[in-house]
C-alpha positions as CSV (number, residue, x, y, z in Angstrom):
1,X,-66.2,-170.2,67.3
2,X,-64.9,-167.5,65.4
3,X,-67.8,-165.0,66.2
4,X,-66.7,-164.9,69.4
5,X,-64.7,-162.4,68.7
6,X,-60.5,-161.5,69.9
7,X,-60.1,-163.0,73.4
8,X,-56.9,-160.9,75.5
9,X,-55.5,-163.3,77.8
10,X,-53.2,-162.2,80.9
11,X,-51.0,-165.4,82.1
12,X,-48.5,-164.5,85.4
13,X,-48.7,-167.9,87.6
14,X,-45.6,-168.1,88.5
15,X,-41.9,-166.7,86.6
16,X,-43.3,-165.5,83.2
17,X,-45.7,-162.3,82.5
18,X,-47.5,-162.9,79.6
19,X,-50.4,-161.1,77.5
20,X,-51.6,-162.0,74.3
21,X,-54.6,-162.0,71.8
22,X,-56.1,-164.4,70.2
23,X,-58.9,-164.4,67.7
24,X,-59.0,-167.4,65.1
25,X,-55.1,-168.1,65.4
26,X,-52.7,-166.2,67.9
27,X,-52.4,-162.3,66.8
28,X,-49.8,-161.2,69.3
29,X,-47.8,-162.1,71.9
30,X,-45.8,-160.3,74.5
31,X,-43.7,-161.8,77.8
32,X,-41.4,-160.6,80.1
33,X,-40.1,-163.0,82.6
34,X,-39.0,-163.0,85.8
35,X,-35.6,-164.2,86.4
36,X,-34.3,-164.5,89.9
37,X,-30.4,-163.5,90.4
38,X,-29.9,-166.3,92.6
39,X,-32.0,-169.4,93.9
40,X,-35.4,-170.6,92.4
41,X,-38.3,-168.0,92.3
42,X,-39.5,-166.0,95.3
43,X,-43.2,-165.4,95.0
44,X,-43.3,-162.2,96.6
45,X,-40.5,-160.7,94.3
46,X,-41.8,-162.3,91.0
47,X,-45.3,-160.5,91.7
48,X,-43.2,-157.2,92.2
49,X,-41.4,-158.0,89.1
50,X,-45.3,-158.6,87.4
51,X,-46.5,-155.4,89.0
52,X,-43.7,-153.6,87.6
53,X,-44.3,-154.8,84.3
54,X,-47.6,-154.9,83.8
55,X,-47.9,-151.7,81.5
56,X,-44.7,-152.8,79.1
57,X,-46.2,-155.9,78.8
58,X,-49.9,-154.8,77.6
59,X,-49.5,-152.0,76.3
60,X,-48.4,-153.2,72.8
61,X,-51.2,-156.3,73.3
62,X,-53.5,-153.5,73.9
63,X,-52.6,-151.4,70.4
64,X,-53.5,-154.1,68.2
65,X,-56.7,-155.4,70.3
66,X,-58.7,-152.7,70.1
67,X,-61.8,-153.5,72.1
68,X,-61.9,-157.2,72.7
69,X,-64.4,-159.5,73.4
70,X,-63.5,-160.6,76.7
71,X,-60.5,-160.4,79.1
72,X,-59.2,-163.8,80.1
73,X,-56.6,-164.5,83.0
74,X,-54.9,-166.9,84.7
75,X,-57.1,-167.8,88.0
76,X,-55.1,-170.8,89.1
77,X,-53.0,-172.7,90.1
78,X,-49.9,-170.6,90.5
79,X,-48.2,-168.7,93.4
80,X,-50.8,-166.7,95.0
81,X,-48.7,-163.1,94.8
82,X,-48.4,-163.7,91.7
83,X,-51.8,-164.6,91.1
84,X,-53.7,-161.9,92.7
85,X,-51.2,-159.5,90.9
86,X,-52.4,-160.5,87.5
87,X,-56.3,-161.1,88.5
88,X,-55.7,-157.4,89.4
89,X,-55.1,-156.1,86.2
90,X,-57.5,-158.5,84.9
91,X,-60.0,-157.1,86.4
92,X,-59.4,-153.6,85.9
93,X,-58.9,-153.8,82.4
94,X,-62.2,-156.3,81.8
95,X,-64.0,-153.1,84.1
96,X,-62.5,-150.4,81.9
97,X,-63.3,-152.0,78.5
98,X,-66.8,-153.0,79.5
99,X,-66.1,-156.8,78.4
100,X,-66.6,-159.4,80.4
101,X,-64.2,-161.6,82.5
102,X,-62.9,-165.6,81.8
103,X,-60.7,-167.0,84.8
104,X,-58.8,-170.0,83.4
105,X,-57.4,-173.1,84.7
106,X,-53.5,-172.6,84.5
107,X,-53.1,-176.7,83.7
108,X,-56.4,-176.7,80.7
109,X,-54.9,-173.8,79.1
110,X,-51.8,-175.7,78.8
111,X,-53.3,-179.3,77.1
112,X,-56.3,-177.0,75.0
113,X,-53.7,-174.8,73.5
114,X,-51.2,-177.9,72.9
115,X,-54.7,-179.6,71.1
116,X,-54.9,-176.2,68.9
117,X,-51.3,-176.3,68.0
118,X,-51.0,-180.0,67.4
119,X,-53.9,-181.1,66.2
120,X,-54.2,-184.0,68.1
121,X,-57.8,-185.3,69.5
122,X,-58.5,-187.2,72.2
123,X,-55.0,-187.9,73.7
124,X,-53.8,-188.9,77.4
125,X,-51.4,-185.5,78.2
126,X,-48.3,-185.5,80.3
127,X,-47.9,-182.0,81.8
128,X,-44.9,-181.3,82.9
129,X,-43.9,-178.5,84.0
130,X,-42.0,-176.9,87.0
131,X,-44.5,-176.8,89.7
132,X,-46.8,-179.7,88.3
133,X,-46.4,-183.4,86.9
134,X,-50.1,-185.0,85.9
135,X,-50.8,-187.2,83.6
136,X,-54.1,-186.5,82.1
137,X,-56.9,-187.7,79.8
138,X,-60.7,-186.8,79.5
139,X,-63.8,-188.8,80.1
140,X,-67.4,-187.3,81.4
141,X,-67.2,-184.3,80.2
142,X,-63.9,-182.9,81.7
143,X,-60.0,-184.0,82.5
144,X,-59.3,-186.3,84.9
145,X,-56.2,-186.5,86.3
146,X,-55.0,-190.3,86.2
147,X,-51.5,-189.9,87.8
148,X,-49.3,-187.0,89.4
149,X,-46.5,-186.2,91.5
150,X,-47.1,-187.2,94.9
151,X,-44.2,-184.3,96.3
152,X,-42.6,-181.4,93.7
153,X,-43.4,-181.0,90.3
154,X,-40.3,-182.6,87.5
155,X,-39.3,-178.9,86.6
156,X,-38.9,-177.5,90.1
157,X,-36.9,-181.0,91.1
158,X,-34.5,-180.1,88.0
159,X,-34.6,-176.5,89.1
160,X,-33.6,-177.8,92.8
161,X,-31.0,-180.1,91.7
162,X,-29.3,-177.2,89.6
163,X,-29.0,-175.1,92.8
164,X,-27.3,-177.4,94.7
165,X,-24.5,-178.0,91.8
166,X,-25.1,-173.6,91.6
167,X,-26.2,-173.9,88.1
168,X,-28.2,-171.0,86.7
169,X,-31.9,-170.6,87.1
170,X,-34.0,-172.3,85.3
171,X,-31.8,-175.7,85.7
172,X,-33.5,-177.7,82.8
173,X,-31.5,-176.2,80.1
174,X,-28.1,-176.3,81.5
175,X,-28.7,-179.8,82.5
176,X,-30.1,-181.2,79.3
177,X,-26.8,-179.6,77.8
178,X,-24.7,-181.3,80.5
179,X,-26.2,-184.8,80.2
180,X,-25.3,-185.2,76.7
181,X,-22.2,-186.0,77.7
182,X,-22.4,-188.4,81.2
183,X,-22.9,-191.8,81.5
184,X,-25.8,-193.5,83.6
185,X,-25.5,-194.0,87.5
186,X,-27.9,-195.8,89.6
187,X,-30.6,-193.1,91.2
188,X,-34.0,-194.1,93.0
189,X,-36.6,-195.1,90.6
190,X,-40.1,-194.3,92.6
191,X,-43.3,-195.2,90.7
192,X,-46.3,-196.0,92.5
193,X,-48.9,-197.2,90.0
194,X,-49.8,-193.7,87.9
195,X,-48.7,-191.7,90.6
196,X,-44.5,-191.1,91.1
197,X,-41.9,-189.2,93.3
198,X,-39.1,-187.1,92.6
199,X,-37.8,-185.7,96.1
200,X,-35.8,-189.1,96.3
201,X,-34.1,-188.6,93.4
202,X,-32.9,-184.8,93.6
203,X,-31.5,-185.9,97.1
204,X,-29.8,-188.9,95.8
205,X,-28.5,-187.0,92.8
206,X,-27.6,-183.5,94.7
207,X,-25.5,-185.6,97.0
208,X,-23.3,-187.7,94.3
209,X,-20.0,-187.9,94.0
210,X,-20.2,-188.8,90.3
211,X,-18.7,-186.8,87.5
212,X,-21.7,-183.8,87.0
213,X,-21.9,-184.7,83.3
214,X,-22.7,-188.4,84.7
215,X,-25.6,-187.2,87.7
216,X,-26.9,-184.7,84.9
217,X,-27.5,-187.4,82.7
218,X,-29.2,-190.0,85.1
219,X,-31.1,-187.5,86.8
220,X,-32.7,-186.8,82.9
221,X,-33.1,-190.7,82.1
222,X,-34.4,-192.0,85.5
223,X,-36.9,-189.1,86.1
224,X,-38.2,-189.3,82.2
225,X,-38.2,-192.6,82.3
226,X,-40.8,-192.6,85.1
227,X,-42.5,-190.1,83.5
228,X,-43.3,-192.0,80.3
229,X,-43.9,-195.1,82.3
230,X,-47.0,-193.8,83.9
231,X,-48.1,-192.5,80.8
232,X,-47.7,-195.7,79.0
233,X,-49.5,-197.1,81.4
234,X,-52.6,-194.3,81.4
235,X,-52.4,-195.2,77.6
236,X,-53.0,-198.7,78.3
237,X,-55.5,-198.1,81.0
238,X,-57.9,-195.4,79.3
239,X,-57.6,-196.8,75.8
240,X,-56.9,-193.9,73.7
241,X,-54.6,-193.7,71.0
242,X,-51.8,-190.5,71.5
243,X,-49.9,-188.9,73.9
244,X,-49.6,-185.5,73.9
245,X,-46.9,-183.3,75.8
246,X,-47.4,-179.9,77.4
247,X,-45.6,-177.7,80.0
248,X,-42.1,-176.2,79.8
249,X,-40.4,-179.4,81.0
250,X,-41.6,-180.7,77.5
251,X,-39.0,-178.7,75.5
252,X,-36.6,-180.8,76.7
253,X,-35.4,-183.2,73.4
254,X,-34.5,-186.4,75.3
255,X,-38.0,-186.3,77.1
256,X,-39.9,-185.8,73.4
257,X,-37.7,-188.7,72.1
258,X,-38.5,-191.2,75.1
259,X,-42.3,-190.4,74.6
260,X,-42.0,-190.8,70.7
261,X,-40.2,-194.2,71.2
262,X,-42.7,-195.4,73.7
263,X,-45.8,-194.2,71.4
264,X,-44.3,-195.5,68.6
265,X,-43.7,-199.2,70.1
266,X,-47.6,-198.7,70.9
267,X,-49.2,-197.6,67.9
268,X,-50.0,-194.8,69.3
269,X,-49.7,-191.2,68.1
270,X,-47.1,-188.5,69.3
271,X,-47.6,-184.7,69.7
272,X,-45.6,-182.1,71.0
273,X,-46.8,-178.3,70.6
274,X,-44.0,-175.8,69.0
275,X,-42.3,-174.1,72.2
276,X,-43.6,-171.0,71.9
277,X,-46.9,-172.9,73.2
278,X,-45.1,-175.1,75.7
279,X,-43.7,-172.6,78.6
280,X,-46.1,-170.6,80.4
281,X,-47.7,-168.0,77.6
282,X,-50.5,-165.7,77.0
283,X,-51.6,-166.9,74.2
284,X,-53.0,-170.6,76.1
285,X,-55.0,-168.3,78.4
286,X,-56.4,-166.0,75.6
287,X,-56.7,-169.4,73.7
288,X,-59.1,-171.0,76.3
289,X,-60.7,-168.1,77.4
290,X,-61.8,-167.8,74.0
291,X,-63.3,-171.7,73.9
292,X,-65.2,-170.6,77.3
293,X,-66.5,-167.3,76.4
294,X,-68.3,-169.2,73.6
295,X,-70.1,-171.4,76.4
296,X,-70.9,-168.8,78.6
297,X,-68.2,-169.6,80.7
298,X,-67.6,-165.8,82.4
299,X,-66.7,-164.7,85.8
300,X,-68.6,-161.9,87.7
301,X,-65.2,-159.5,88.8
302,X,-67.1,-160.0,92.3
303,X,-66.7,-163.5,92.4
304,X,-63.1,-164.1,90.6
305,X,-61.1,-164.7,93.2
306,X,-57.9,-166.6,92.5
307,X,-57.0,-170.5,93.6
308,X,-53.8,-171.3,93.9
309,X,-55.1,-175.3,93.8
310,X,-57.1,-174.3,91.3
311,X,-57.4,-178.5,90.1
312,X,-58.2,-179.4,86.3
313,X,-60.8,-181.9,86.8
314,X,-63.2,-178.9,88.6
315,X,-63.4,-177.5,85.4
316,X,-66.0,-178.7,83.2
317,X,-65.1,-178.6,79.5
318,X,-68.7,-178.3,77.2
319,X,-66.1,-178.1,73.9
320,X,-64.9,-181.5,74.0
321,X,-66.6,-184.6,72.3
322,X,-66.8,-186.9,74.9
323,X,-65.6,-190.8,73.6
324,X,-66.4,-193.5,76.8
325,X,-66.4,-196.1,74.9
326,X,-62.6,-195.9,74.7
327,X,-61.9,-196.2,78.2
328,X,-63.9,-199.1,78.6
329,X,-62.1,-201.5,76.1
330,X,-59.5,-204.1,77.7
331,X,-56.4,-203.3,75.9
332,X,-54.5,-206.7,74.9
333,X,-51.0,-205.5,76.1
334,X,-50.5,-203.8,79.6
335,X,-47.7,-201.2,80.1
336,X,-45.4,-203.5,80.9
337,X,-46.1,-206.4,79.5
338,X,-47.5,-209.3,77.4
339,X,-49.6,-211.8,78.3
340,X,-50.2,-214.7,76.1
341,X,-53.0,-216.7,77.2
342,X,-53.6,-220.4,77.1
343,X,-56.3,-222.9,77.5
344,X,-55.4,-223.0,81.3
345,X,-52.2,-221.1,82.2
346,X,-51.1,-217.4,81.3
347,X,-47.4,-216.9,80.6
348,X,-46.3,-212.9,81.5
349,X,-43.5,-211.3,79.6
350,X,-41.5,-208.2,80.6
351,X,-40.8,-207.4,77.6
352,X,-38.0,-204.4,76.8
353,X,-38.9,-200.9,77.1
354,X,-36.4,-198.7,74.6
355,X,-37.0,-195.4,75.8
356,X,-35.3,-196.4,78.9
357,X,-31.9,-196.9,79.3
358,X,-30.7,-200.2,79.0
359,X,-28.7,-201.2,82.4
360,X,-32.2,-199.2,84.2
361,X,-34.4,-201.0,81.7
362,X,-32.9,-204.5,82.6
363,X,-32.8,-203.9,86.2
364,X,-36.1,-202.6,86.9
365,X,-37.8,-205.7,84.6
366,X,-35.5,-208.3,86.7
367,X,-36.6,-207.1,90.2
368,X,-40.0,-206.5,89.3
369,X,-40.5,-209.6,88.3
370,X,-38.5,-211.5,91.4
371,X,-41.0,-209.0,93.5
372,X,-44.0,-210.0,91.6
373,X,-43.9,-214.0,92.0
374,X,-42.7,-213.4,95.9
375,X,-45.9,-211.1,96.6
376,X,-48.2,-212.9,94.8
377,X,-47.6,-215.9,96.6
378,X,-47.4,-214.2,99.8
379,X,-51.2,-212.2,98.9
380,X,-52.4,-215.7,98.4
381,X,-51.7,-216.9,101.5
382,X,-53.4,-214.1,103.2
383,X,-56.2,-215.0,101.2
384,X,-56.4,-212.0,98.9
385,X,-57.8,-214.0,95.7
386,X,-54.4,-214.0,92.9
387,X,-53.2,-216.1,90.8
388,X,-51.4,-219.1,91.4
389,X,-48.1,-218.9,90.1
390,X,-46.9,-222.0,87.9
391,X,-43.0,-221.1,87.3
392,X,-40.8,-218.0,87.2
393,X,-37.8,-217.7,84.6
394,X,-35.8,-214.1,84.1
395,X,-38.4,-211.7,83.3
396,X,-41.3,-214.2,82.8
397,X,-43.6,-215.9,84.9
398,X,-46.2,-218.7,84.2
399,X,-49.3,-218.3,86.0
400,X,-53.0,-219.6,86.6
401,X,-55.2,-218.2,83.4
402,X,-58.1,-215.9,85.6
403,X,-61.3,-216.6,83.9
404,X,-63.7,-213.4,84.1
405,X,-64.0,-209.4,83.2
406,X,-61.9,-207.0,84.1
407,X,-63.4,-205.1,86.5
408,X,-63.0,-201.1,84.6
409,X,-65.5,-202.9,82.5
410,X,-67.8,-204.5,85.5
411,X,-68.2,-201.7,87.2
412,X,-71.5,-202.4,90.1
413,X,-71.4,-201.7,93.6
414,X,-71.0,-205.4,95.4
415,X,-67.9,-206.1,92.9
416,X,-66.2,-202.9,94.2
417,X,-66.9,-204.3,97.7
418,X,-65.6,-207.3,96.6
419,X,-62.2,-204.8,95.5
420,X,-62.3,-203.6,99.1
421,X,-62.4,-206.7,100.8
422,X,-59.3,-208.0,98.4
423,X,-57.4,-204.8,99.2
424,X,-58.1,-204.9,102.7
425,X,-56.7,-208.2,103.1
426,X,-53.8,-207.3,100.9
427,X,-53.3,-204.5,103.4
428,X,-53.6,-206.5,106.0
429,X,-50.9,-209.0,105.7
430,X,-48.9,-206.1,104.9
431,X,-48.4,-205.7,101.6
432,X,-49.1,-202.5,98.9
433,X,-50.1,-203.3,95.2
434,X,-48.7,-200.3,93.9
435,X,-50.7,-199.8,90.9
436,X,-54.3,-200.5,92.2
437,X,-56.4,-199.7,89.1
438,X,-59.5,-201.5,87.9
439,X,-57.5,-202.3,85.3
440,X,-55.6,-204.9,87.4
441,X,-58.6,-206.2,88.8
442,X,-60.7,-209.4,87.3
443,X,-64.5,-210.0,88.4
444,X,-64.6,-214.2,88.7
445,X,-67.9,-215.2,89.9
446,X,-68.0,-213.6,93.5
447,X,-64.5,-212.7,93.9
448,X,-62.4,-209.9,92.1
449,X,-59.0,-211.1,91.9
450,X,-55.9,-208.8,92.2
451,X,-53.2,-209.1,89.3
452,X,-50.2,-207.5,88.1
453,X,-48.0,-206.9,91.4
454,X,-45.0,-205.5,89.2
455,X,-45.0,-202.7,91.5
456,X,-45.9,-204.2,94.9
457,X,-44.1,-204.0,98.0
458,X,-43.8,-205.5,101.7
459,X,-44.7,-202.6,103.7
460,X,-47.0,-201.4,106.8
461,X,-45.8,-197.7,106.1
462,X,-49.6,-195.7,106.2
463,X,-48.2,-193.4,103.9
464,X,-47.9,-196.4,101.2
465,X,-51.4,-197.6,102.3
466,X,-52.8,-194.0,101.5
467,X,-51.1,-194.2,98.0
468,X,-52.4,-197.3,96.7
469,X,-56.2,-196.2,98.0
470,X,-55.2,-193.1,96.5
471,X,-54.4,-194.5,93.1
472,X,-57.7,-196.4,93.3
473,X,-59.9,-194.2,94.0
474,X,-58.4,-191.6,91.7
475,X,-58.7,-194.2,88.7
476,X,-62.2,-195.3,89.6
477,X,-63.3,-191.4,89.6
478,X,-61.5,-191.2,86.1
479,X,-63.7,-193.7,84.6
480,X,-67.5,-192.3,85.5
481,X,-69.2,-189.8,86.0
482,X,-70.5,-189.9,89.3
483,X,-68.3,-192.3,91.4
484,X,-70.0,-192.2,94.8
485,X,-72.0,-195.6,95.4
486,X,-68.8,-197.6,93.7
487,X,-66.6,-195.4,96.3
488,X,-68.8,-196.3,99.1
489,X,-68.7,-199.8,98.4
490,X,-65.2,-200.2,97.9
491,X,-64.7,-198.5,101.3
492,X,-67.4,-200.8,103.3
493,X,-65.6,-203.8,102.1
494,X,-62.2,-201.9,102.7
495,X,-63.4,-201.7,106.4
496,X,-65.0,-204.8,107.0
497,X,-61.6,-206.9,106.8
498,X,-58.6,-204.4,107.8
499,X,-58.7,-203.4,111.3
500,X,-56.4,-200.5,109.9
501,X,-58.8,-199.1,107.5
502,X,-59.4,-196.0,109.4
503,X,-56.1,-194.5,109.0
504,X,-55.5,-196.0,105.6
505,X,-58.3,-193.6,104.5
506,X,-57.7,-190.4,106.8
507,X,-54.3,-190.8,104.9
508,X,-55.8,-191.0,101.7
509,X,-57.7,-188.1,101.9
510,X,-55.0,-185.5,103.0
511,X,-52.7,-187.2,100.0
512,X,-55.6,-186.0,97.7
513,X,-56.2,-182.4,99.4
514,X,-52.2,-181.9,99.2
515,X,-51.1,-179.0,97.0
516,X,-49.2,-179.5,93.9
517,X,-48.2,-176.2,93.5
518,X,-44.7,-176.6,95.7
């Protein structure tokens, strides 16, 4: 790659200006950020701040580039003032130098420049940073986005928290510092399958009575821990072998150390960029522009208008090896637990998890268990195919051995009906899996039978309807290239049993088309 030449890269999504060039290795690098008196950042007024430094901030970039190959800037997402600003001087400076122009995806700049920094190969990425929360791994030829926040992104929930306690802007430094010293309160735990929720616990935490040091410090270990629990559980579900960490949540120690412990009980490999690479910087956007520009990857200045939902997985990615066969092998240990399988029975073991804390750790494997035999039995009866549960004791539960292939591995279109017809049913008698991946799905004969309801709840909420199909389909679009028929079979059966199908799936779809960028 390296006769494509220095790549100048202009980044300005949100709070940080940022230019930088990059040829072989990062030459120079310049920000300025914007740093709001009070509150959280006001679009409008960060662009001004961008506008008015926009010369400071290139102008030494500029000295040591020369003429560079390309101009590459930050097309989305981000806050649309502050989008347009920086395409702006993009564009005049990629028409001035006579180069040509490389709009880059905000979220791929921040996993390909963690992949140049680290080293690391094919790994499943937690993003975290304050406006997005995705947990992300490639297959086909480009990311796919396996889990996300369903409402605000983990830095802007720490950034709310800390103005309602009128801690300085940004909030994740003063409350890392504050936690070291509190003990852990109870706080709302919401995962849904790879997908989770923070607006529950900022409210719960902004309105507690407990000592600051004490809210600061379970506000860090509950919203981590659900963090690294949905990537454990992409791990396990995509079959790759590290975790890497990107975004300027990721500077935060406590959040490296849960991910290390968790990928370290695994077998699996760690990686966290240096910080300069983890915050929003110039030197990711010059970085990918650079690995575009070598696949013909420009923009026409006609046709570079910004996105601010600018998604990862609509950018394809011609650099990367793909490796399918990876997501395709059955993993013998879930994300949550063991199974040891006998001749006829298989006996299911929470077993500990110690990158949580232990009072939340012991809690959430207790109730998730009590939930799991309870549902179960209560799917059966509604006929959803399950197994038949055999005995229940703490965190372990004896169950019926299911004969077959799991289904991420039998992908056809009348076994995804088959997954419809199951769900359908499931929805039907009122209940929500909670972590509806094929992963959790077994093909026996004619029948695909539903496992693993450590998540599952008794609910006829649509919104909870929309989320399982949500973390379905988003799965099943993770794991081939074109999903279409399988989606279209999975829906026919969907409909064909649940009378309620309709608005399952109108909700579905707006979860999907929801911006993250909040």
């Amino acid at each position: 790659m390296s006769a494509t030449g220095k790549v100048l890269g202009l980044e300005g999504t949100a709070w940080n200006l940022s230019a930088a060039l990059f040829h072989d290795d990062l030459i120079a690098l310049r920000s300025d950020p914007y740093r709001p008196p009070t509150g959280g950042i006001h679009p409008r007024e960060a662009a001004q701040h961008h506008a008015a430094r926009m010369r400071e901030v290139l102008a030494p970039i500029l000295a040591t580039a020369g003429r560079p190959a390309a101009v590459a800037f930050s097309q989305g997402p981000g806050l649309g003032p502050c989008l347009r600003t920086v395409a702006t001087a993009a564009r005049a400076l990629a028409l001035a130098l006579e180069v040509p122009l490389v709009g880059v995806n905000h979220c791929l700049a921040h996993v390909e420049i963690g992949r140049f920094a680290t080293g690391c190969e094919d790994p499943i990425v937690l993003y975290a940073s304050g406006a997005n929360t995705q947990v992300i791994g490639f297959l086909a030829g480009r990311y796919r986005v396996f889990g996300e926040t369903l409402d605000v992104g983990l830095g802007n929930a720490l950034d709310k928290f800390a103005r309602s306690r009128g801690l300085p802007h940004p909030g994740g430094p003063q409350i890392e510092h504050l936690a070291r010293d509190g003990g852990l309160i109870d706080l709302p735990y919401t995962v849904k399958g790879m997908d989770l929720a923070f607006s529950g616990l900022v409210t719960a935490a902004s309105a507690s009575q407990a000592p600051l040091e004490d809210v600061c410090h379970s506000l860090q270990e509950t919203g981590f821990a659900m963090c690294v629990e949905v990537t454990e559980r992409a791990l396990a579900h995509a079959g790759k072998e590290e975790v890497l960490l990107v975004g300027g949540v990721g500077a935060n120690r406590r959040l490296q150390q849960m991910l290390a412990e968790m990928c370290e009980d695994r077998g699996a490999g760690f990686f966290v960029p240096e910080p300069v690479y983890l915050g929003d910087n110039g030197a990711m956007i010059a970085y990918t522009g650079r690995l575009q520009l070598a696949h013909g990857m420009t923009v026409p200045v006609s046709e570079s208008r910004v996105d601010p939902n600018y998604r990862i997985d609509q950018v394809p990615c011609p650099w990367r090896e793909d490796r399918p066969e990876t997501f395709f092998r059955v993993e013998p240990r879930g994300a949550e637990a063991v199974i040891e399988l006998g001749t006829i029975d298989a006996t299911k073991r929470r077993v500990e998890k110690r990158y949580r804390a232990p009072e939340l750790d012991r809690r959430l494997r207790h109730e998730r268990t009590r939930s799991e035999a309870r549902l179960l039995a209560a799917a059966r009866r509604a006929g959803v195919p399950t197994p038949i549960i055999r005995d229940i004791d703490g965190t372990t539960i004896v169950m019926e051995r299911v004969q077959g292939e799991v289904l991420k591995a039998a992908l056809a279109p009348d076994r995804l009906r088959a997954a419809g017809e199951a769900v359908g049913r499931l929805h039907g008698a009122g209940i929500v899996h909670g972590d509806l991946t094929s992963s959790n799905m077994i093909v026996r004969g004619d029948q695909v039978v539903v496992i693993d309801f450590g998540l599952a709840q008794a609910t006829e909420e649509l919104e909870a309807r929309g989320v399982d199909l949500h973390v379905f389909l988003q799965t099943l679009a993770s794991a081939v290239p074109e999903a279409t028929p399988l989606t279209e079979a999975f829906v026919k059966g969907y409909r064909a049993v649940f009378s309620g199908a309709d608005a399952a799936l109108a909700r579905e779809e707006e979860i999907r088309r929801r911006g993250r960028y909040l």
